[in-house]
Structures are given as C-alpha cells and as structure tokens.
N, C-alpha and C positions, 0 to 999 in steps of 0.2 A: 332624246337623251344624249346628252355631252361627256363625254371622258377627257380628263385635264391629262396635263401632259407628262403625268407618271403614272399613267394608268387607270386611274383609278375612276372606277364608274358610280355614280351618286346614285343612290337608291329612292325607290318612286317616296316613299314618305320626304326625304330630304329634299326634292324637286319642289313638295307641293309647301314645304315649311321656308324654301327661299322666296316662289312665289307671294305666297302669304306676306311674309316679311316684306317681300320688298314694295308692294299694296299699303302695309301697314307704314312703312318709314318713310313714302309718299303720302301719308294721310295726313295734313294739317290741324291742329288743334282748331282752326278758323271754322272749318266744316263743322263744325259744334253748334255754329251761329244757323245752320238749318232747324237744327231742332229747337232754337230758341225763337225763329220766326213759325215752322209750323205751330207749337205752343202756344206763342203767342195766337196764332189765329183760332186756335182752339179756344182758347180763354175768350177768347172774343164772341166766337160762335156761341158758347156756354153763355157768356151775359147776356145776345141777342136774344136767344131762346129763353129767358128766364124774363127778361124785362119785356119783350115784344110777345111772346107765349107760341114762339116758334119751334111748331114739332116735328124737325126732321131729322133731328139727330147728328145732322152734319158736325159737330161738337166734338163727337165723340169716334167718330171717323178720321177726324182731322188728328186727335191727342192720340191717336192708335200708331197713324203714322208717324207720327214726332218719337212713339216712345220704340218704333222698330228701327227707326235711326239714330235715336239714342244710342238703343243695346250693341249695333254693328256699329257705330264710331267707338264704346267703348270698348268692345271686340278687340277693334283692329289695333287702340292703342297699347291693350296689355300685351297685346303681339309686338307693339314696338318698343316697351317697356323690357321685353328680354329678348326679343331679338333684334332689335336694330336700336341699342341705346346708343351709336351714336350719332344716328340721327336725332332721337329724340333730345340729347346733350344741346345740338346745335339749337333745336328749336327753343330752347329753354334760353338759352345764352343768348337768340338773335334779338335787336332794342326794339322790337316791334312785333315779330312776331311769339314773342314770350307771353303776352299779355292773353293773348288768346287761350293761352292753358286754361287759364280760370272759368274758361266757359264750362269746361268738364263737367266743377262741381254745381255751376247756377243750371247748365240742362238737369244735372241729375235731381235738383232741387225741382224746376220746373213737372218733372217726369214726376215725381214726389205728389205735386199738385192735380198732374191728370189722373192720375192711382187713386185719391185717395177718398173717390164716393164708391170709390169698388173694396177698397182694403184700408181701412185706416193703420191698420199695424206696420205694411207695406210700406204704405206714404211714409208713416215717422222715420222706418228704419233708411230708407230712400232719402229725406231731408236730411237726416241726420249724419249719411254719409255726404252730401253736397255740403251741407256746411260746414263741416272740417274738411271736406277739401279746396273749399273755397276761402273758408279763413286762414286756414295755415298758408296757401299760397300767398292769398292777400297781403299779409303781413313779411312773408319773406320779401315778396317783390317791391314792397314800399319800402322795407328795409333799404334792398337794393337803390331804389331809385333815389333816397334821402345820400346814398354815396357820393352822388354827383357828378361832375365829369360827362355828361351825357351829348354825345353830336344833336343841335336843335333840328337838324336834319329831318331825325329818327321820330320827335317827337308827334304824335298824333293821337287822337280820339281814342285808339284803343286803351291807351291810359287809364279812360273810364273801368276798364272793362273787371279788375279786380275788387277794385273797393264800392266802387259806384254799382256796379250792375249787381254786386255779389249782393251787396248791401239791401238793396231795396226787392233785390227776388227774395231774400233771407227774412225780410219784413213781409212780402206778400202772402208768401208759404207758411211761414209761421202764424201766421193771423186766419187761413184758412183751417191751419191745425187744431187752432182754439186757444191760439199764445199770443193774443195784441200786444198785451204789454213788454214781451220781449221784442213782437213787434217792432216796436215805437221806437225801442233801443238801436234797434238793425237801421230803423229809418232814420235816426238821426245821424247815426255814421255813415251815412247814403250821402245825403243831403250835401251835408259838410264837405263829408269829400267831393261830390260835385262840384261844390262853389269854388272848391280852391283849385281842381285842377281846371275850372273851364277857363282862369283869368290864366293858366298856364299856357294853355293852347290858342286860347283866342290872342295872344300876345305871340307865338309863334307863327301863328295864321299871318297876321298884320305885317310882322314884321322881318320874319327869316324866308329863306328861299322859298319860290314857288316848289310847292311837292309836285312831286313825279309822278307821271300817269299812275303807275302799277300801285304806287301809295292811296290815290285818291279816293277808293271805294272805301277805305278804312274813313273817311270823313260822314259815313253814314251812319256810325254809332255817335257822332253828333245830336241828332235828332233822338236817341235813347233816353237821357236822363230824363228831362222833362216827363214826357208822358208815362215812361215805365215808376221815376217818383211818383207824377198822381195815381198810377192801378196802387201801388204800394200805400202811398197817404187813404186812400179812400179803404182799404183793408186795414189799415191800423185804428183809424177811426172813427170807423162805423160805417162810411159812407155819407153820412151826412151833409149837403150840398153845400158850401162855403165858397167866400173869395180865394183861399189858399190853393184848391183846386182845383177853383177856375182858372186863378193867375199859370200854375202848373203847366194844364191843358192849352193856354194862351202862348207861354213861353217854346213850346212845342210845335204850335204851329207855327208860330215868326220861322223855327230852327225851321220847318220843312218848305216853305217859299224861299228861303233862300237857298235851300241844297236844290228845290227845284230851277231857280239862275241857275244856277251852275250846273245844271243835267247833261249840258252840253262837251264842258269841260271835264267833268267825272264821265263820259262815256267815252272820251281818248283811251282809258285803260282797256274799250275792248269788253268782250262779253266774257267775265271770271267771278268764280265764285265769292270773287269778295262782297259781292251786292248784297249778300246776304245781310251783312252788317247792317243795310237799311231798315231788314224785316221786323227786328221786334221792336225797333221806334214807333214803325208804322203799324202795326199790330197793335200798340199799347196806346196808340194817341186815338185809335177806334174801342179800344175795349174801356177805357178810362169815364167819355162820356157815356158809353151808352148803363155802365155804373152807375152813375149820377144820375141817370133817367128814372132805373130801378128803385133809385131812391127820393124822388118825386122831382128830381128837378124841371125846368123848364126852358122854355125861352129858348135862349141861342143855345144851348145845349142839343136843345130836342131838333134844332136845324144842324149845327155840326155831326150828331151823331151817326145818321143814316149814312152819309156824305162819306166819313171817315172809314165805316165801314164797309161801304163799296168799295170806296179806294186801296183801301186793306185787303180785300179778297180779290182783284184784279193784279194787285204789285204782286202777291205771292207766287198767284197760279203763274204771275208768267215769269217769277225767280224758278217756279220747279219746272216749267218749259223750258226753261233756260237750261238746268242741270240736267236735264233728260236729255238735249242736244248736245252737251258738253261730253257724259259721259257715251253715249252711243257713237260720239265721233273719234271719242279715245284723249279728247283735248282735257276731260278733266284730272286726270292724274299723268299728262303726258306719256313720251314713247318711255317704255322701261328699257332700261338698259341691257343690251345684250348678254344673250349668256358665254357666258367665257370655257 
C-alpha cells in the first residue's frame, strides 16, 4: 500500500478500483475480435455437426467460451466507460483504432446467436441491444469519415469493420431469429458498403506508403467480407446452392492466398493480438461451405469444405496458444504503470 505525499493512505477498496481501471483502460476495443473468431468457430462447429451428423458437442463448448469473453470484455469496458474515460475518449478519436468499437455491438449480436437455441427471449433482447449499438456507432463513424481530411496513412481494412461486418452479422442473426426479410435489408447495406470501401483500400494498398509492421495484422479483416457476406447471403436466402455464393466463397479465397504471400511480411509485426482480425474470415470461409453442403450442394464445395474447416480449427487453436503465452508472460496488456 502507497501513501502520496500528503499523507494520505488509499484504502483497499480504492487500490483494487485503480487496479481494475487501469486493466480495463488497457483493454482494446480490438480484443472483441476474440469472441468474434471463437464464434465464428462455434458457428462452424454447429454447421459441421448438423450437415456431417457430428455428435460431440464441441459447438457448444466452443460458443460457451466466446460468450465468457464476451461478458469480461464487456466487464472491463463499463469499467472504462467510468473510470478511465480518458482513455477510452482516445480510443474513439484514434483513425484506426476507433473502428474496432463496433465490434462491441457485432460480438453482442454474435453472442445473441449462440444463446439463442437455449433462450430465445435472451437472444432477441441480446440482438437487439448489438444492433443499436452497432448501428448508432455505424452511422456516427461514417458520418465522421464522409468529413474527410483523412491521413491515407491511417486508412485500413478495419474500415470494414462498422458498416460491413455490423451489416451482414445484423443479417445473419436476424434471419436466425426468424426475420429474413429484414434480413435481406442488413445484407444489402453489407454488400454495398463493402464494394465501395474495398475500391478505397485496394487504391490505398496500391498506391500510398507501405503500412507499418504494427498496422499490418489489421489487413486480415481483408479476408472477412467475402465469406462472413456468403454465411450472411446463405441465411437470408434460404440456403440454397447458387453462383452468387459460390462466386462469395471464390472471392474469399483469392483474398486468403494472397494474405497467405504475404505471411511473411504480416509476421514482422511480431506475435500480437492483432491476428485476431484473421479469425472470423477464416471461420466464416469454413462455415459458409459446409452450409451449402447442408443444403445439398456438391462438387468443389464438398472438397473445399472439409479443407477449410481443418484450417479454421488449427488457425484458432493456435491464435488462443498464442494469447495464453502473451498473457502468462504479461506481454498482453503490457508493464502497468507504476504506482505513484
């Protein structure tokens, strides 16, 4: 215990409320992208077991854990919502890492989905707080960004991450709920916004500075749209096997051989929890076909799918290897600050 230098001795409740605090004003809005990769592999697990008539339940083991990391990310932010607003001010304000707020409301919606063969009441009240806080953000931040003035610097993938990712988990969940046709609506604002920011980015890729190590993991929500749009398209309608997505599921993999060239290049940033970013691409590009199986596809489907879903449950298991070494060596929320 520290006494400052008028005396005055903090009391054990205020020790353990700075502590807390200052865990919680280190916790990144980015770490959100865990629960949107375990999810994802739950979802995945869920369609394995339902299309292949695999009974081990790993499904629901996997959405158990996404939804205990849920509740402790959303924990620690109300704790920085009153006591460290100003960090959280910064995170809002920073040109890159703002974006990632939005994951808040898509996990909560996510969480929404693994709830809701247990509690349907749960689920709706669950979606329904994800999507107003994923829309209302959505729309302040595009606001923002239509302001302009932006360093091309700054610009990357997580762009998607408001209107594109909110969009098409907004159509997933909703169409699980028993609402396609609002559905359809989520998913057309997906889409759209996808097409126009990827000619953003890919025009920043080309042609502005090489990004910076520490930025480079953020190029793995790259690989999202595509396949998280086809789990979204195949839940708005119906399921149904078509070219639309297949083309989806196609555009998805071009995106993941080429972030795999570049593995080499994206591992200069070092082993951080930005990799996360990769998980619910690569979650959603396994759970997409093996959808399409469910619903009688074949052919190169019925060969991608297994395929994808190996590779899905190996990238995970060794992102959460990765975070169990990060955090037992203290590297994941760094040295904390001394106490004064």
């Amino acid at each position: 215990m520290t006494i400052d230098s008028t005396g005055y001795q903090p009391k054990p409740h205020e020790l353990q409320t700075g502590w807390l605090a200052d865990i919680a004003g280190r916790t990144p809005a980015a770490y959100f992208g865990m629960v949107l990769g375990l999810a994802g592999l739950g979802n995945a697990w869920r369609a394995a077991e339902q299309t292949w008539h695999v009974g081990v339940g790993a499904s629901e083991y996997i959405l158990a854990l996404a939804v205990a990391v849920w509740a402790i990310l959303v924990l620690l932010f109300l704790v920085k919502a009153s006591l460290a607003r100003d960090k959280l001010a910064a995170e809002v304000d920073h040109p890159v890492q703002c974006c990632f707020v939005g994951l808040i409301g898509v996990a909560t919606m996510l969480v929404a989905g693994a709830v809701e063969p247990y509690s349907y009441a749960a689920a709706v009240a669950l979606f329904i707080v994800g999507f107003a806080f994923t829309s209302i953000f959505a729309v302040w931040r595009t606001g923002g960004l239509w302001h302009g003035e932006r360093d091309q610097a700054t610009t990357t993938a997580v762009l998607y991450l408001p209107t594109v990712a909110g969009s098409f988990v907004t159509a997933t969940i909703a169409s699980s709920l028993g609402h396609q046709d609002w559905g359809q609506l989520a998913f057309g604002a997906g889409i759209f916004s996808w097409l126009a920011i990827e000619s953003v980015l890919l025009h920043r890729l080309l042609t502005g500075p090489m990004m910076l190590p520490a930025l480079r993991p953020t190029l793995g929500v790259q690989l999202a749209p595509a396949p998280v749009g086809a789990v979204a398209y195949i839940a708005v309608s119906g399921g149904a096997p078509d070219v639309f997505a297949h083309a989806l599921i196609g555009y998805g993999l071009l995106q993941l051989v080429v972030l795999l060239r570049l593995s080499r290049w994206l591992r200069e940033a070092g082993a951080v929890m930005g990799f996360w970013a990769f998980s619910f691409g690569a979650t959603s590009i396994a759970t997409a076909p093996i959808r399409l199986l469910g619903h009688g596809d074949t052919a190169a489907i019925s060969l991608i799918a297994p395929v994808a879903f190996a590779l899905a449950n190996v990238f995970v298991l060794g992102l959460v290897i990765m975070t169990l070494w990060l955090l037992l060596s203290g590297r994941m929320y760094g040295r904390p600050s001394p106490a004064r």
